[in-house]
N, C-alpha and C positions, 0 to 999 in steps of 0.2 A: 323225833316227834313230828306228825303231820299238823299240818296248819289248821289250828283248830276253828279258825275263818271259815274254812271253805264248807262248813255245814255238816251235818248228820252223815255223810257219803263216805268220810271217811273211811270207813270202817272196809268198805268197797277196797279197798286200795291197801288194805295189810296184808292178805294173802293174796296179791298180785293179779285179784281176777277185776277186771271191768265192767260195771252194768252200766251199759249207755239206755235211757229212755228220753226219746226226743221231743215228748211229750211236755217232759220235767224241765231238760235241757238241750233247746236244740243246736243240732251243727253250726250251724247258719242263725243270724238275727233276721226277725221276721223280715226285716227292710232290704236283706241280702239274699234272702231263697229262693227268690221269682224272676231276680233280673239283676242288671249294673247298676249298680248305686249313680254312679256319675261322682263327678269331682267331687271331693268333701267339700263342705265350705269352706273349711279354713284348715287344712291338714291331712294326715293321712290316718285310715283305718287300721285299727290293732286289737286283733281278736284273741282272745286266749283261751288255752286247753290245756287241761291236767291232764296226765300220762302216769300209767306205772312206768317204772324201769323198765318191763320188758317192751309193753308197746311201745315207747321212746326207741329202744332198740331196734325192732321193724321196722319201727318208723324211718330211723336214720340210717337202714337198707335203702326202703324205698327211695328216699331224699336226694341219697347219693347216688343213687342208679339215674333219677329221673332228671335232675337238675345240676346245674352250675355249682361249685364251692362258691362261695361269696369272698370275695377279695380280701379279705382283713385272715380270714382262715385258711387259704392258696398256702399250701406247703408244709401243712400244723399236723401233727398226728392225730386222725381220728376227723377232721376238719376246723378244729377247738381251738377255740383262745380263752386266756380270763378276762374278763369284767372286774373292776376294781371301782367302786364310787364309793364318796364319801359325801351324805344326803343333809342337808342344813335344813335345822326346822327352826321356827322362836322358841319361846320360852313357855309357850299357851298352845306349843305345837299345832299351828294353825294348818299346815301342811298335810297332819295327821286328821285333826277331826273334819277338813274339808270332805275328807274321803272320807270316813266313818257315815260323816252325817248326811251321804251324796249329794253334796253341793254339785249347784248347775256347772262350773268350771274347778276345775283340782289342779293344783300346780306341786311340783315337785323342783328343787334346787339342787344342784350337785357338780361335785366337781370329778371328774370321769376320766379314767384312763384304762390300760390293757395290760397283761403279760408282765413281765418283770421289769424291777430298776432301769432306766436307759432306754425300754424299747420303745416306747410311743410316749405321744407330747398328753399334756395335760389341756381337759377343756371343762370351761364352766359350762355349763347347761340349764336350760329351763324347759320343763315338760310340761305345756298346761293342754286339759284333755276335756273337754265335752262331751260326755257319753262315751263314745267309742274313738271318736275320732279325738285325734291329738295334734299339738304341733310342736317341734322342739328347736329352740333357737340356742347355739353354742357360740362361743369363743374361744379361742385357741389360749391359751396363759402363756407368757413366755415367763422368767423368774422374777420381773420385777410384781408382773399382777397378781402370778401365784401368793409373791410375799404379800403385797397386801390383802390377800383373802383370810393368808397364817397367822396375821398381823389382827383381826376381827375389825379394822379399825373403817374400813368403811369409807366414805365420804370423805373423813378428815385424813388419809394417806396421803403422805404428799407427793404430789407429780400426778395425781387423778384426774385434773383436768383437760389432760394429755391424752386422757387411753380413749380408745374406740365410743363410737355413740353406745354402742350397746350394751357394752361392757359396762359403762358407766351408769345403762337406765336399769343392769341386774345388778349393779353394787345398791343402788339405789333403794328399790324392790326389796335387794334383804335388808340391807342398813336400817329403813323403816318398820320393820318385823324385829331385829336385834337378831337375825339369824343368826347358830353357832353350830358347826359340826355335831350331828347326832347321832350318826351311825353311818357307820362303814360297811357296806358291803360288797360281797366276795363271790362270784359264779362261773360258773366254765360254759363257755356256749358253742352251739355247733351250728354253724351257720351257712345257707343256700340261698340263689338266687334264680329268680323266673324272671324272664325280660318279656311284658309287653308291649302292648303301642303307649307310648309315651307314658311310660310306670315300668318302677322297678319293685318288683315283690320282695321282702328277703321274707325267709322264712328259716326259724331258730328255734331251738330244741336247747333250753338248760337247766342246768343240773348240780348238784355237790353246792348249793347255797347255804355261806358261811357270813358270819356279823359279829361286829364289836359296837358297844355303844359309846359315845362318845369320845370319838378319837381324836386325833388331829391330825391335818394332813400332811405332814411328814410320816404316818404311819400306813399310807395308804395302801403298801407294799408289803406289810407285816402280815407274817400268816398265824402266827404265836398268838395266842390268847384267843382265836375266833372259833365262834361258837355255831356246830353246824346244827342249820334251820329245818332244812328239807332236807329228810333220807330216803323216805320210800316214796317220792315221787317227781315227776318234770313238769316244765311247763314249757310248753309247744306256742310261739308268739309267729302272728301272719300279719304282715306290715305291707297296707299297699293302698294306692291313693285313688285312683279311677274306677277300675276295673275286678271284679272279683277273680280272683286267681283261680287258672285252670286246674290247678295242683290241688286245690282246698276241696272242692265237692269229690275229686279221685279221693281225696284221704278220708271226708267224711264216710265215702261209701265203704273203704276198706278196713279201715280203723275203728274203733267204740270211743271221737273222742268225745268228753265233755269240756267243754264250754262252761271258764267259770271267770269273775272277775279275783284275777291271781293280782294281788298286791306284795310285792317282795317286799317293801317300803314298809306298807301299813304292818304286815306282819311282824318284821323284824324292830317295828315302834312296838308293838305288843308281847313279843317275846324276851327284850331285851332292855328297852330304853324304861319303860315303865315300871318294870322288876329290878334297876339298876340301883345300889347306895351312890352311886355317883350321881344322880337326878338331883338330889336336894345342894348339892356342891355348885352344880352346873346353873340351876336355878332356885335358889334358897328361897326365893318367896313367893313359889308358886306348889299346888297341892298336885300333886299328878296320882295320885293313888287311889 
């Protein structure tokens, strides 16, 4: 099923043909077409584009011909690794209707790792995003902060006054919310780097995105029960902070792509978390339906 978010275009994208009009949607935001943006204020720019499967595939010719693998992918077949988060919203899923309702700042919670059991550390995360630009501040978990995340317990775990500043002002931040594990999501990314003057571009192409609602995270490694979101389509992400990437106006000119605000998050809240019988268990005295 395509993400029924992304508007009437759909239908574009079931027999694999692309109608770009830049009219409708352009390559480029007005503020990016003419010149360099210059620094963001507070973050870096992250632009999105839907792809069929097959343009994704061109694409990830071009990618690989023209640019750098990106380091985390150095050695992976294909240039891929998985993405594995597990995304914490309240109970009033403030997280979700910030972005529904386009609030001026959107924040996203999550605790995020890669690839299988063993291979990569765990890190908490915070995504908050102004329009386009974003900023994301992480912590690494060792096992005691993991436990207290498993733990829901927040502020009152004991030995918290110990951990990191930051770690302590995002235990914080959710504790105030009642944050709880809301969905788990699951995606294979392909990933490339552009080095320029003082910026590093990565640019990422993914794909086979799969979700559970309400998991915990001991399951963040489970593939058993997830339910895949997007099939007949990619989403092509360009992450860069100064500078508009020389790669991005080559691919506009070559490519049909659109430009659209792709929310894995917000979708996988609407496909799963609000259609779930486990919502009233997780939150008994809240209506979400």
């Amino acid at each position: 099923m395509l993400f029924s978010r992304w508007g009437s275009r759909h239908r574009e994208f079931r027999g694999g043909a692309t109608t770009y009009d830049p009219r409708r949607s352009p390559a480029l935001p007005p503020e990016l077409a003419n010149s360099s943006p210059g620094p963001a204020a507070s973050g870096r720019w992250e632009l999105k584009y839907l792809l069929t499967l097959e343009d994704a595939r061109r694409i990830s010719r071009y990618l690989s011909a023209q640019l750098e693998v990106d380091p985390h992918a150095q050695g992976r077949p294909g240039n891929v690794y998985t993405v594995r988060s597990v995304y914490f919203d309240s109970p009033g899923l403030i997280c979700y209707h910030a972005k529904e309702n386009g609030g001026p700042i959107r924040q996203k919670y999550r605790v995020r790792t890669y690839d299988e059991p063993g291979s990569a550390a765990y890190f908490l995360e915070r995504k908050a995003r102004r329009g386009q630009v974003y900023r994301k501040e992480k912590v690494r978990l060792n096992d005691a902060w993991l436990a207290c995340l498993e733990a829901q317990d927040g502020l009152d775990f004991a030995g918290v006054a110990s951990y990191p500043n930051l770690l302590q002002r995002l235990l914080f931040l959710m504790d105030r919310h009642a944050f709880v594990p809301t969905v788990l999501i699951v995606y294979e990314r392909e990933a490339y780097v552009e080095f320029a003057d003082q910026d590093t571009v990565r640019i990422t192409i993914d794909r086979n995105l799969r979700a559970a609602a309400f998991p915990r995270l001991d399951e963040i490694y489970e593939e058993e029960g997830l339910r895949s979101i997007l099939t007949h389509v990619a989403v092509l992400e360009v992450k860069f902070t100064a500078v508009v990437p020389r790669t991005l106006p080559q691919l506009t000119r070559q490519f049909p792509l659109l430009r659209r605000a792709c929310s894995k998050y917000a979708t996988c809240i609407e496909h799963l978390v609000l259609k779930s019988p486990l919502a009233k268990e997780v939150w008994p005295n809240v209506r979400l339906f």
